[in-house]
C-alpha positions as CSV (number, residue, x, y, z in Angstrom):
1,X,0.0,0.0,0.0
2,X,1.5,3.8,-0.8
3,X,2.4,5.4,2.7
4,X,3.2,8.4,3.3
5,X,5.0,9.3,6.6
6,X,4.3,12.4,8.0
7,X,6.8,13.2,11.6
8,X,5.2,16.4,12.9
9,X,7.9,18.6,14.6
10,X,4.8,21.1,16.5
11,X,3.4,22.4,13.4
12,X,0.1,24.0,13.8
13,X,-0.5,23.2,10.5
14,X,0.7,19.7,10.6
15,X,-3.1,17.9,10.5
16,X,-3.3,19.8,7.1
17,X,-0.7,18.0,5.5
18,X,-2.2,14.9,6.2
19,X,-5.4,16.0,4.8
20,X,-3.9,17.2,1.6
21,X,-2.1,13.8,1.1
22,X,-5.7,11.9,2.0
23,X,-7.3,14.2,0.0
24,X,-4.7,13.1,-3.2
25,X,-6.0,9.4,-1.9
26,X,-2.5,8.5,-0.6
27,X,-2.6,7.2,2.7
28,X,-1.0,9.0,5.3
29,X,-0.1,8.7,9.1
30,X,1.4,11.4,11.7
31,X,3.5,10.1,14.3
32,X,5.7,12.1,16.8
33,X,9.1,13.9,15.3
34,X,10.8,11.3,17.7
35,X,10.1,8.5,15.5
36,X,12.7,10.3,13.0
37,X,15.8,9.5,15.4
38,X,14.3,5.9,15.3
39,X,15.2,4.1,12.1
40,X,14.0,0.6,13.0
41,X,10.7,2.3,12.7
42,X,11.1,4.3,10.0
43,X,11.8,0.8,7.9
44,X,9.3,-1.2,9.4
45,X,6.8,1.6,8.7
46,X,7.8,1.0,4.7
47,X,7.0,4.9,3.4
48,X,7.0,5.5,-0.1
49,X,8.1,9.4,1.5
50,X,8.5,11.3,4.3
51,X,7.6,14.5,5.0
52,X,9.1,16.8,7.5
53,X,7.0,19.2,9.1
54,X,6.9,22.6,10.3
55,X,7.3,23.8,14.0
56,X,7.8,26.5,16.8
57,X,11.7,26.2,17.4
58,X,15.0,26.8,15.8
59,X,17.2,23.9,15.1
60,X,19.9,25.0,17.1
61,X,17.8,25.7,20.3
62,X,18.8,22.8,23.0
63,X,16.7,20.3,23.0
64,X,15.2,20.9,19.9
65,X,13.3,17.9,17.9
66,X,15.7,16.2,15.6
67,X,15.9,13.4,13.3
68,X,18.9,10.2,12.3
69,X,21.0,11.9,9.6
70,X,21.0,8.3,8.4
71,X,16.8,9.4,7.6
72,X,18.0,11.7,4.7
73,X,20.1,8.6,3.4
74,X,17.9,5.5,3.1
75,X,16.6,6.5,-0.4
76,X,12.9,7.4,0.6
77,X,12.1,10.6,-0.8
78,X,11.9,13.4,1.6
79,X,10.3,16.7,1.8
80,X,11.4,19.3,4.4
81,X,8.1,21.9,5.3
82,X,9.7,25.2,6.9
83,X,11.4,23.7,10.3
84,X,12.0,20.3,8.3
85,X,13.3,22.2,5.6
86,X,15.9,24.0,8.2
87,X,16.6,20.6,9.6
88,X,17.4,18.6,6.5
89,X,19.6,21.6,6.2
90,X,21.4,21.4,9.6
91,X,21.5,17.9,9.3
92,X,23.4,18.0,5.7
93,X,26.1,20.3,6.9
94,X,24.3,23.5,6.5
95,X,24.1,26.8,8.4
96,X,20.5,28.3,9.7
97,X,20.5,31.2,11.6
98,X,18.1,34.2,12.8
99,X,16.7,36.0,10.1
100,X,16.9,40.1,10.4
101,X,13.5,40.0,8.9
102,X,11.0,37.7,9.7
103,X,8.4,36.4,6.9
104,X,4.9,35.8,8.6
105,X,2.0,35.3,6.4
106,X,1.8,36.2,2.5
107,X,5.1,36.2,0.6
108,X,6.3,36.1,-2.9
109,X,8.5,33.3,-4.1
110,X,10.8,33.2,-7.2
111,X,10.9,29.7,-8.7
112,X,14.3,29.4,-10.1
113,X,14.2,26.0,-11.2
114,X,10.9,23.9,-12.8
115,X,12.3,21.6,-14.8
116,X,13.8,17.9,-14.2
117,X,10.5,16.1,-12.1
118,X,11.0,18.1,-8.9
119,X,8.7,20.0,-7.0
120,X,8.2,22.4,-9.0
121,X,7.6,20.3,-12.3
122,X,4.9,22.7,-14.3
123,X,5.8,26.1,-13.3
124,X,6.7,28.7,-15.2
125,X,10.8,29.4,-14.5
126,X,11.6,32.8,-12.7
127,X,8.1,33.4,-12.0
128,X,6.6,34.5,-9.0
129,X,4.1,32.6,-6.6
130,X,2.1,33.7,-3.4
131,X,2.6,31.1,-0.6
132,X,2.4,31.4,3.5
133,X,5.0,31.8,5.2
134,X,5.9,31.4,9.3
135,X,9.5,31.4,9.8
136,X,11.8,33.4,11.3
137,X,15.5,31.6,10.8
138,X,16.5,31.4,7.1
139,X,19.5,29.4,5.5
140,X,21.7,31.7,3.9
141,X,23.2,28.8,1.4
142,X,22.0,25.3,1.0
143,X,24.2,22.9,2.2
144,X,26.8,20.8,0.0
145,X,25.3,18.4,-2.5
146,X,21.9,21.3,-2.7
147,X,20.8,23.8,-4.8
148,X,18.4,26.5,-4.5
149,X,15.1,26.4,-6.2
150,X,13.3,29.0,-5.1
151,X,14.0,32.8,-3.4
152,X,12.2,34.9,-1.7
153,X,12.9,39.2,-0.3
154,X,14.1,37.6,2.5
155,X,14.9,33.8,2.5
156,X,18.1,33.2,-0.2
157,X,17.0,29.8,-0.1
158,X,13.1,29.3,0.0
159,X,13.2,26.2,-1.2
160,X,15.9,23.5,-2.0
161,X,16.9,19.7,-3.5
162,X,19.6,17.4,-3.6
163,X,21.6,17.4,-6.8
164,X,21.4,13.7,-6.4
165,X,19.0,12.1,-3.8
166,X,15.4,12.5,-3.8
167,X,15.3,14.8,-1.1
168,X,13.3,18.2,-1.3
169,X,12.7,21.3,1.3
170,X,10.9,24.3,0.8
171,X,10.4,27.3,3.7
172,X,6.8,28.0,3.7
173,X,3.7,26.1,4.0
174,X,2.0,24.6,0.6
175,X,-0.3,22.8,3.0
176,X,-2.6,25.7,3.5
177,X,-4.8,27.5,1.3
178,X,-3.0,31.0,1.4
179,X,-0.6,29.0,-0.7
180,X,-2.6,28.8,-3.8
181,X,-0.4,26.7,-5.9
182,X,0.7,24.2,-3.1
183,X,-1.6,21.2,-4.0
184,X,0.2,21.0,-7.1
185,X,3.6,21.1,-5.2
186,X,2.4,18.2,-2.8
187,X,1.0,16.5,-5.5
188,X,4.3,16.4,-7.5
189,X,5.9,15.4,-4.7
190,X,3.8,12.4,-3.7
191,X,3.4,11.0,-7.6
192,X,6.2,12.6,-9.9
193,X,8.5,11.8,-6.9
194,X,7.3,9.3,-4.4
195,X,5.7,7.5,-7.4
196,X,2.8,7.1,-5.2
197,X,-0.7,5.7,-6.8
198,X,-4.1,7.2,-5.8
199,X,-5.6,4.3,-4.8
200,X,-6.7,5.3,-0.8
201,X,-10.8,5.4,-1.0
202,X,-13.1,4.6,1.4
203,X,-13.6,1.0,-0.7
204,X,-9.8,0.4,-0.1
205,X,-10.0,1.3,3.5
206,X,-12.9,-1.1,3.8
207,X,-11.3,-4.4,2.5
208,X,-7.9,-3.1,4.2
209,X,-9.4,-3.2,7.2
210,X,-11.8,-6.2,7.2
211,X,-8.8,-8.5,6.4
212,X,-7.0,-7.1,9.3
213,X,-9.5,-7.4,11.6
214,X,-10.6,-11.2,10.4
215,X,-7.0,-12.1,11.0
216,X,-7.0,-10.3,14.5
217,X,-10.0,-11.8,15.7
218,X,-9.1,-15.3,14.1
219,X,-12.2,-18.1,13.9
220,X,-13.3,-18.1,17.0
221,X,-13.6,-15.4,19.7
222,X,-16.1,-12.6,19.9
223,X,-15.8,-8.8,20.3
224,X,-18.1,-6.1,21.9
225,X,-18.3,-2.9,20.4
226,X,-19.8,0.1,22.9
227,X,-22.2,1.2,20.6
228,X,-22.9,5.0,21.6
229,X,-25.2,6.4,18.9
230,X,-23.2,8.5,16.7
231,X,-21.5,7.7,13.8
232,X,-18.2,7.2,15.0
233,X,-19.3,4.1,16.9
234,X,-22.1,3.0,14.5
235,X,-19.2,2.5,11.5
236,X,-17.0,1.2,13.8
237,X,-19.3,-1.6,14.5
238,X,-20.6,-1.5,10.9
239,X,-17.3,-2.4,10.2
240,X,-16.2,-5.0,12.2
241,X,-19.8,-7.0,11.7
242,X,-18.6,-6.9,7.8
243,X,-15.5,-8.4,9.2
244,X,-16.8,-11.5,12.0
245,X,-20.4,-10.8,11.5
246,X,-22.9,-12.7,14.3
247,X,-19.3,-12.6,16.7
248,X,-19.9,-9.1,17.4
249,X,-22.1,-8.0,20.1
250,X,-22.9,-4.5,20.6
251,X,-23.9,-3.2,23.9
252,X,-25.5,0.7,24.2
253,X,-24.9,1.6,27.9
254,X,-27.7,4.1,29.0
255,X,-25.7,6.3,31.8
256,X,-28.2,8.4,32.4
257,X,-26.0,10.9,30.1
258,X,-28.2,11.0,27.3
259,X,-30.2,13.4,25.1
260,X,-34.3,13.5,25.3
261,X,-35.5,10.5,23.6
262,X,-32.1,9.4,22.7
263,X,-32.2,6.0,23.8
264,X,-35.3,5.2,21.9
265,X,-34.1,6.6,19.2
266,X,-30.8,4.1,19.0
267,X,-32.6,1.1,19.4
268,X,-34.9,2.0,16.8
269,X,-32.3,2.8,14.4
270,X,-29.9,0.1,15.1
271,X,-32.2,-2.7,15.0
272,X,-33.8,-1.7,11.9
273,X,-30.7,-0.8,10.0
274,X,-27.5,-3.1,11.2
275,X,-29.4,-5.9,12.2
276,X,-26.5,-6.5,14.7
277,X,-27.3,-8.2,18.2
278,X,-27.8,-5.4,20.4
279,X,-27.6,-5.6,24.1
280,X,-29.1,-2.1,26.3
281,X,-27.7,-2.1,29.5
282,X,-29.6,0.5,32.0
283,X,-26.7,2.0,34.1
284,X,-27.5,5.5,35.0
285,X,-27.8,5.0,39.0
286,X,-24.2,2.9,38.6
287,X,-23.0,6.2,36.7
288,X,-24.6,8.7,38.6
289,X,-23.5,7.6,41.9
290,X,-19.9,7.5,40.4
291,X,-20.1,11.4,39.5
292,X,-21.9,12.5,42.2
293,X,-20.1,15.3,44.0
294,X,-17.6,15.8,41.3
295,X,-17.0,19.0,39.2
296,X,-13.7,18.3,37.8
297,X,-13.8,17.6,33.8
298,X,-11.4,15.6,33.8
299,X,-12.0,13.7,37.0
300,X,-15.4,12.7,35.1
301,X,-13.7,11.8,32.1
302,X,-11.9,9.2,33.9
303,X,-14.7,7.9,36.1
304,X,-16.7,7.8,33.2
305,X,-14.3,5.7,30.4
306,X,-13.4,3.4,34.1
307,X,-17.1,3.0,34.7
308,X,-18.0,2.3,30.9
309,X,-15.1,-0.6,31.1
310,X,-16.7,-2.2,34.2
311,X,-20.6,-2.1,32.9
312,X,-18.9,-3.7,29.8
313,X,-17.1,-6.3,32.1
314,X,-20.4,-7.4,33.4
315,X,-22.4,-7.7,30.3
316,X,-19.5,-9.7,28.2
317,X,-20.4,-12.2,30.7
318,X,-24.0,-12.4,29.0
319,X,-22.1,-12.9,25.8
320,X,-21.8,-16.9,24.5
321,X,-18.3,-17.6,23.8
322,X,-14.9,-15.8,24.1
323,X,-14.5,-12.3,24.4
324,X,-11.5,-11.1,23.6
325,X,-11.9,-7.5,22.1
326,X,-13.5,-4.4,23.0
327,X,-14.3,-1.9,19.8
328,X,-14.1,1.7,19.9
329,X,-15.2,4.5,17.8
330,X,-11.4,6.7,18.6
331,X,-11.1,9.2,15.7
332,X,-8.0,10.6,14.5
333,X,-8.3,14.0,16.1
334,X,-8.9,11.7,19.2
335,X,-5.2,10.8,19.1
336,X,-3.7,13.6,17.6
337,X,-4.5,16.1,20.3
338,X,-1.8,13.4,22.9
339,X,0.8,13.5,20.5
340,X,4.0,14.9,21.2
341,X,6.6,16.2,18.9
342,X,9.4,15.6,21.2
343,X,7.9,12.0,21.5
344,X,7.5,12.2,25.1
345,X,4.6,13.4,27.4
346,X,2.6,15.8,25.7
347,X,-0.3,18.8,27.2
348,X,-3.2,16.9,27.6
349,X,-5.7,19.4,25.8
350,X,-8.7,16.7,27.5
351,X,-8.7,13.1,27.8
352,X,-10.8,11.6,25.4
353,X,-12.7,8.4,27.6
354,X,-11.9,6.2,24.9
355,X,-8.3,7.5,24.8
356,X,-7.0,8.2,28.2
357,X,-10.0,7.4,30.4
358,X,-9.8,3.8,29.8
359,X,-8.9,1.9,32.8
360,X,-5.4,0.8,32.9
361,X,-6.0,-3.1,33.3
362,X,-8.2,-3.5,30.4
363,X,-9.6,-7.2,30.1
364,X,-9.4,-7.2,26.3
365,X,-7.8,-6.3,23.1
366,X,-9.0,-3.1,21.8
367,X,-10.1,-2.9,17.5
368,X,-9.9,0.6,17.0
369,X,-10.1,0.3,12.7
370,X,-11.4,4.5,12.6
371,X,-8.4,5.4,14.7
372,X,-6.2,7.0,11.2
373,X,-9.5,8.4,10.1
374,X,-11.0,12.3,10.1
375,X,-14.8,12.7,11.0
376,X,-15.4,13.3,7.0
377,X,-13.8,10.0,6.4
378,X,-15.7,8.1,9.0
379,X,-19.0,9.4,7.3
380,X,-17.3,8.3,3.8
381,X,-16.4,5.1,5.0
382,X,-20.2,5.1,6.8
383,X,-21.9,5.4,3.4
384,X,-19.9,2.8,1.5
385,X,-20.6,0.2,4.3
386,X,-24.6,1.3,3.6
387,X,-25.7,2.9,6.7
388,X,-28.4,5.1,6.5
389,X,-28.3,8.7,6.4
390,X,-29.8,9.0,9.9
391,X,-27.1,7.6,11.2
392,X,-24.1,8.2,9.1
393,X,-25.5,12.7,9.0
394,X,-25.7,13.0,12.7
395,X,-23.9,15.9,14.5
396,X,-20.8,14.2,16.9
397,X,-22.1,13.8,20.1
398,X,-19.3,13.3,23.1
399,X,-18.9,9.7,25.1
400,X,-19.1,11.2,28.3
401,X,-22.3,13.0,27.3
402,X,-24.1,15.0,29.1
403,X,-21.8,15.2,32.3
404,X,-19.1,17.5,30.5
405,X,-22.3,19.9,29.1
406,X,-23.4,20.2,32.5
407,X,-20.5,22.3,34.0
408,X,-19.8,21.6,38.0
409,X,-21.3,18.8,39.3
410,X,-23.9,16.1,37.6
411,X,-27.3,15.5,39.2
412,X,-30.5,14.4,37.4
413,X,-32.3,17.8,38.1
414,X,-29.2,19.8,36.1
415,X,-29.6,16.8,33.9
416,X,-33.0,17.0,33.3
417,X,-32.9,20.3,32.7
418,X,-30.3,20.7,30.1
419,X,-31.9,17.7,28.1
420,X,-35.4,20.1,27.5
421,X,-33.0,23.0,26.5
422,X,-30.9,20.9,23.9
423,X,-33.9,19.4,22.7
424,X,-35.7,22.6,22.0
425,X,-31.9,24.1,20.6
426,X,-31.8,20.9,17.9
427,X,-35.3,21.1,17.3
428,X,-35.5,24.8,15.9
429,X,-32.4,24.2,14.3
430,X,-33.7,21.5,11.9
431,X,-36.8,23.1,11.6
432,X,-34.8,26.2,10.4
433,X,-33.2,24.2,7.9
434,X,-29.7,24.6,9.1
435,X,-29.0,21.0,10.5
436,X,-27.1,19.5,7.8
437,X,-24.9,23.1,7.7
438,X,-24.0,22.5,11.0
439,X,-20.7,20.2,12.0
440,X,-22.1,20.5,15.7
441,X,-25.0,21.8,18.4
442,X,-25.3,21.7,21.6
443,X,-26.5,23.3,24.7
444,X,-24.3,23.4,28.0
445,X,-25.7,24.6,31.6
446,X,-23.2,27.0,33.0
447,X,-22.4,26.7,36.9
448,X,-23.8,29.8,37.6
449,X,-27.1,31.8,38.1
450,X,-28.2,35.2,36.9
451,X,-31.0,37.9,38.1
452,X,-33.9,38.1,35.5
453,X,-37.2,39.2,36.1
454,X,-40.7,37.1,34.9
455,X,-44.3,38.5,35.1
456,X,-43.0,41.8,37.5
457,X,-41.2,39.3,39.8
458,X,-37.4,38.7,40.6
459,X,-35.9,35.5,39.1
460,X,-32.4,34.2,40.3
461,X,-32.1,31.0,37.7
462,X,-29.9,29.0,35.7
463,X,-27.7,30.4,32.5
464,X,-27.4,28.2,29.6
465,X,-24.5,28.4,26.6
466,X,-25.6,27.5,23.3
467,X,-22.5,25.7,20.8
468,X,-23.0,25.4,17.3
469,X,-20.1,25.3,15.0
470,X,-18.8,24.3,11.6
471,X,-16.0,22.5,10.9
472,X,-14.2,20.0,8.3
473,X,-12.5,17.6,10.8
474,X,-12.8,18.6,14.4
475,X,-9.5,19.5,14.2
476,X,-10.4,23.6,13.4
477,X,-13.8,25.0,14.1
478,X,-15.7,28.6,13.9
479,X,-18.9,29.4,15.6
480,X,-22.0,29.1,12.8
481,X,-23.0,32.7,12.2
482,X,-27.0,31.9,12.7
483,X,-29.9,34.5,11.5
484,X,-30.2,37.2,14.5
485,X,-34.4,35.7,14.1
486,X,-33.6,32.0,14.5
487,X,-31.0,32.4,17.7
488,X,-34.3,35.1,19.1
489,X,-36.9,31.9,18.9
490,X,-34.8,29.6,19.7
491,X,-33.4,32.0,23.4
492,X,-37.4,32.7,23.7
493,X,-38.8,29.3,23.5
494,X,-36.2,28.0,25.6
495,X,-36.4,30.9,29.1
496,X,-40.3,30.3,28.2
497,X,-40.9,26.2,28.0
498,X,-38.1,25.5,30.1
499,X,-38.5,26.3,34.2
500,X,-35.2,27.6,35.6
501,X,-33.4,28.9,32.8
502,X,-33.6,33.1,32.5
503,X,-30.6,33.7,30.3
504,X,-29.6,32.2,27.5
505,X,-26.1,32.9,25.6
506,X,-24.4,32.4,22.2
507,X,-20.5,30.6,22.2
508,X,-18.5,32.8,19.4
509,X,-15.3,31.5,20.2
510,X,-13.7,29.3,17.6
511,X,-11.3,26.5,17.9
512,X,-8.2,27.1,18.5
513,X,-8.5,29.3,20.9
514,X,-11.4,27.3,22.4
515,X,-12.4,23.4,22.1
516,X,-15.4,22.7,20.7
517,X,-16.7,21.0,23.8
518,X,-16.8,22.9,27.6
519,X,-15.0,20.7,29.2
């Protein structure tokens, strides 16, 4: 199969790099920049090229990510992105240093060279292109055994190639879209030079994956999938079924997390469409009682992922046969967000209860075949496999649920509450036409209460935040700029069908800064 590895040196922009190359249908992976000191790893991983990406330091700051010089000599094609450019460079002999003037955003770039199958195979020779640029050391000449192939006002060498080995680097970032011509820069990279085919597709993915998990599993044993509702774990299990079929047992847990009607609403859907066996366990006292007292996110994260293993634990028992793998729904983004560049122990940005919540003696193997995948993909992959549009269209909705919408401590009053209001917030929204617009809605009930008054009489009630974004992958999102008269019936319905709630408020932040979830 064509790989492409990506080793991500910090680079905000890393994520997009792998969605270029998936979006070329070459298969991709990220893994930490420490995996480029590691060249066992780097073989074993078989690339048909590697790409170096950007990041925050300078090459000769101590401690800064590195990679094997040995890397640039296996004869896999490399491409250096900004930083990775300035490393190849150090790593070949090469001086970076400072730059007097710092390029940050838009900047025009002279391509010397076009000719000969390099990047820049289809450009016009000494003419100028817009890219994006974020550095602020330059390499004044390339090392020995380079040659420059692009300038720029104030990087000599904005981009670079060996005069013999496939090896490439250029100084600013064709990954984005501010670089207007950079798809065709990747692209001749990963199939004038890598020689890669475009042969990743969601059908690929499919048949890739079903033979891997068949050999997993072998013959005999069984594996439970912790169906939650939401696409992620609905393919998952979609998935695997195609792979073991009548082995697979799903269970829904209902922790007394859920939306209105939600629970209904899965076994209706699930039955009718998978035709899997389907297992409802009722565990919200057993999930309630676990929470109860507890305001920390990340303290219910854990309880939650520990508590979900140990409802799981009892009704595998309930399952004829061997059990010997649990299936999860982890996403991409899901993994991304713990990876370090330095390879070691990286800001935890929230632990995902199917990522880090999971309790540490886990009785089985986990099958985790979405776990390379972006949230588009998943739906992709969920359309091939024939699930419905009901399914496959729904907005994401968190594991944990409800407990890390209600902010500060859980209790079936604030739950309660909060279900009426998101059910009324989703409800105007598809009636408004704006559903399938949406990447995802949701209502959170703040820890704090505001003065209002209500028929000439003081109020001191609840305040509740409503979340609606849009988004690609989860990996970047914006607030969804709604009509002034939708977010007016949906605030007025809400303070006037809902008792308790006098305020209601509109989330504008966008993520990064924020994550699209509270807490």
């Amino acid at each position: 199969m064509n790989k492409i590895l990506i080793l991500d040196y910090g680079s905000q922009f890393t994520q997009l790099i792998a969605r270029r190359v998936r979006e070329a249908h070459v298969y991709c992976e990220i893994h930490p920049a420490a995996r480029g000191t590691d060249l066992a790893f780097v073989r074993q991983f078989d690339p048909k090229g590697i790409v170096l990406s950007g990041g925050p330091n300078s090459v000769f700051d101590p401690g800064a990510p590195t990679a094997d010089p040995q890397l640039l000599a296996l004869g896999v094609p490399v491409l250096g992105i900004c930083y990775g450019m300035q490393l190849v460079a150090h790593l070949s002999g090469g001086t970076v240093r400072p730059s007097r003037e710092r390029e940050y955003g838009r900047a025009e770039v002279m391509i010397r060279e076009a000719a000969g199958g390099g990047l820049f195979q289809g450009f016009e020779p000494q003419s100028c292109i817009t890219v994006w640029a974020s550095h602020g050391d330059k390499i004044d000449q390339p090392p020995p055994q380079f040659h420059v192939t692009a300038t720029s006002a104030n990087a000599p060498v904005a981009a670079m190639q060996h005069d013999t080995r496939p090896i490439y680097g250029v100084l600013f970032h064709p990954e984005v879209a501010h670089t207007p011509r950079g798809g065709e820069i990747l692209h001749n990279f990963l199939f004038a030079i890598c020689g890669c085919t475009p042969d990743w597709t969601p059908g690929h993915f499919i048949e890739h994956e079903v033979d891997r998990i068949r050999t997993l599993v072998g013959p005999t044993q069984r594996a439970i999938c912790g169906l939650s509702g939401g696409v992620d774990s609905a393919v998952a299990a979609a998935l695997v079924h195609r792979a073991i079929g009548d082995r697979l047992s799903c269970i829904f847990v209902d922790h007394g997390l859920l939306r209105l009607h939600e629970r209904e609403q899965v076994e209706r859907a699930f039955r009718a469409h998978l035709g899997m066996d389907l297992r409802v366990v009722d565990a919200a006292t057993r999930f309630l009682g676990e929470l109860a007292g507890i305001d920390d996110p990340e303290e219910k994260r854990r309880r939650i992922g520990h508590t979900f293993i140990d409802v799981f634990e009892d009704a595998a028992r309930h399952v004829p046969g061997r059990v010997g793998f649990l299936v999860q729904g982890t996403l991409y983004p899901d993994v991304i967000e713990s990876a370090s560049p330095r390879g070691g122990p990286s800001v935890t940005i929230k632990t995902h209860h199917n990522v880090g919540g999971l309790r540490p003696d886990l009785p089985w193997k986990l099958i985790e075949p979405l776990r390379e995948l972006f949230k588009d993909e998943v739906r992709q992959v969920g359309r091939e496999l024939g699930l419905p549009e009901e399914i496959v269209g729904r907005h994401p909705f968190p594991g944990p649920g409800l407990a890390i919408r209600v902010l500060g401590p859980v209790t079936e009053e604030r739950l309660d509450l909060l279900r009426r209001v998101d059910a009324i917030y989703i409800e105007e929204i598809r009636t408004a036409g704006l559903y399938d617009q949406i990447w995802q809605a949701f209502a959170v009930l703040l820890p704090i209460r505001s003065v209002g008054v209500m028929g000439d009489g003081r109020t001191y009630d609840h305040v509740v935040a409503l979340r609606a974004v849009t988004s690609r992958d989860g990996m970047t999102a914006d607030w969804f700029p709604f009509p002034t008269d939708v977010l007016a019936k949906i605030s007025n319905r809400i303070i006037n069908e809902v008792r308790g709630v006098n305020r209601v408020v509109y989330d504008v932040s966008s993520k990064p800064p924020a994550t699209i979830e509270w807490e």
